[in-house]
C-alpha positions, 0 to 999 in steps of 0.5 A: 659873562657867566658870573653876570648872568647868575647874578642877574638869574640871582636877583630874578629868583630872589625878586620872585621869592620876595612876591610870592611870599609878599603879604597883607592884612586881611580883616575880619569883622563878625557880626550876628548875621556873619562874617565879612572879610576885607582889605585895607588900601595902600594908597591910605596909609595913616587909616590903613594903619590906624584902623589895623592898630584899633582892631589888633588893640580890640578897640572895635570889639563890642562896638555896633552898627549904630546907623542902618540906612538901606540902599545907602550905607551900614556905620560903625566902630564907635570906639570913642564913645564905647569907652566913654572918651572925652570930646578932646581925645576923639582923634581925627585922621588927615583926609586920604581922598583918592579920586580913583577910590570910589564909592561903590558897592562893599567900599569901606570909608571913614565917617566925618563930621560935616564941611560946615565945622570941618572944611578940611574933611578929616576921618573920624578916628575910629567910625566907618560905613560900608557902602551899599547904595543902589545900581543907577540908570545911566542917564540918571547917573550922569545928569545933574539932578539938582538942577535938572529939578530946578529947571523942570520945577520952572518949566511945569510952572509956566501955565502951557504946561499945565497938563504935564504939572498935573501928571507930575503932581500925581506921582508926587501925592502917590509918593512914586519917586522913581516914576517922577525921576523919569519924568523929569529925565524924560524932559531933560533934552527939551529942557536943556534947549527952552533953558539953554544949559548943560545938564550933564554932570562930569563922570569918569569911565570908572564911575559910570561901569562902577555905578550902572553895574555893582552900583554905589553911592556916587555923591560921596565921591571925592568927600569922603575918605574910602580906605578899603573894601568888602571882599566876602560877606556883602550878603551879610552887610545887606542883611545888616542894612534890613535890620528895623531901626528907630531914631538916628536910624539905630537898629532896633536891635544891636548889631555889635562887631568883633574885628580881628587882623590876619597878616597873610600870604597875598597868593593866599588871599586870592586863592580863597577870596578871588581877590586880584591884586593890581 
């Protein structure tokens, strides 16, 4: 009986031991502006690892932020192009979407090319944005909102509603787009009853905490591969999201990243990041 229980006192202390010297790789991605930190998905392998061996090899090094779009997301890591690849050797990655990894704010997911020439929505080899996107009303959120504009565009047609197609028109010359959101979600209730349809868009619990409180971009959900995500530096990534752009919406001027890997004590992480692993 004693020798089981140091063996099992053995197997507990070395389980403990192997946690607590257990680790990860942490990401460091400088830019002009700062340095953002972060952390890469387990629950994606292949662009887990494709994206660490790019960065040891320093691939991304020198390439830019080469999409800025403010309230929506920041793209980079152009590596094909930066080292002027032929079209044939820029790789793709097998998608990895996970619906329980969303788009909220400080996500980090692989860009691709469209459904229309890649149904099978596979990652680009080496370009990835991070989110930034907005905070959502809830009503808004859980609403479709395509079909809500559908269905209020038949309503304020019909010649009894005249007054309320006048008002939405005025909002709409004035370019008020929040204030013709309202409007119309205003509606939504009577709109459902004239019509008899549902509205509502399905969201999950995650979804609506996510989207009504840091916010995100909701409707890249379950299109797009998300394999990481911001743990230090969204100030910078904001600021990076401000720059002025010109055409493709490149900034004006570069925003060139330097990206390097540490593989380091996960309590260390938590310690200086306040990250909490699950």
């Amino acid at each position: 009986m004693k020798l089981r229980n140091l063996f099992l006192i053995g197997l507990s202390i070395l389980a403990f031991s192997s946690c607590s010297v257990e680790k990860d790789y942490l990401i460091k991605i400088e830019t002009r502006h700062g340095d953002m930190y972060a952390l890469l998905f387990d629950e994606t392998p292949k662009h887990k690892s494709n994206f660490i061996e790019l960065a040891e090899n320093g691939r991304f090094d020198s390439t830019q932020f080469h999409r800025v779009i403010e309230n929506f997301m920041v793209q980079g890591g152009d590596v094909f192009g930066k080292e002027n690849l032929p079209r044939d050797e820029w790789y793709t990655i097998p998608e990895e979407i996970n619906p329980e990894l969303i788009h909220g704010k400080g996500m980090i997911a692989a860009a691709r090319m469209g459904n229309n020439v890649n149904p099978e929505r596979a990652s680009s080899g080496s370009q990835f944005y991070i989110v930034q996107g907005k905070v959502y009303d809830k009503l808004e959120l859980v609403t479709d909102m395509r079909l809500l504009g559908q269905k209020f565009n038949q309503y304020i047609s019909l010649e009894s509603n005249k007054e309320l197609r006048e008002n939405y028109y005025q909002l709409y010359q004035a370019q008020e787009l929040d204030s013709m959101n309202k409007v119309m979600l205003s509606t939504k209730t009577l709109l459902e009853d004239f019509y008899n349809i549902n509205l509502d868009k399905k969201m999950t619990p995650q979804q609506i905490e996510t989207y009504t409180t840091d916010g995100g971009t909701p409707h890249l959900d379950n299109e797009y591969t998300v394999f990481g995500k911001i743990i230090k530096g969204l100030d910078v990534m904001e600021t990076i999201a401000k720059e002025k752009t010109g055409l493709q919406d490149k900034p004006l001027e570069p925003v060139y990243i330097k990206v390097s890997v540490s593989h380091i004590n996960k309590k260390k992480i938590t310690k200086e990041f306040g990250y909490t692993y699950e």
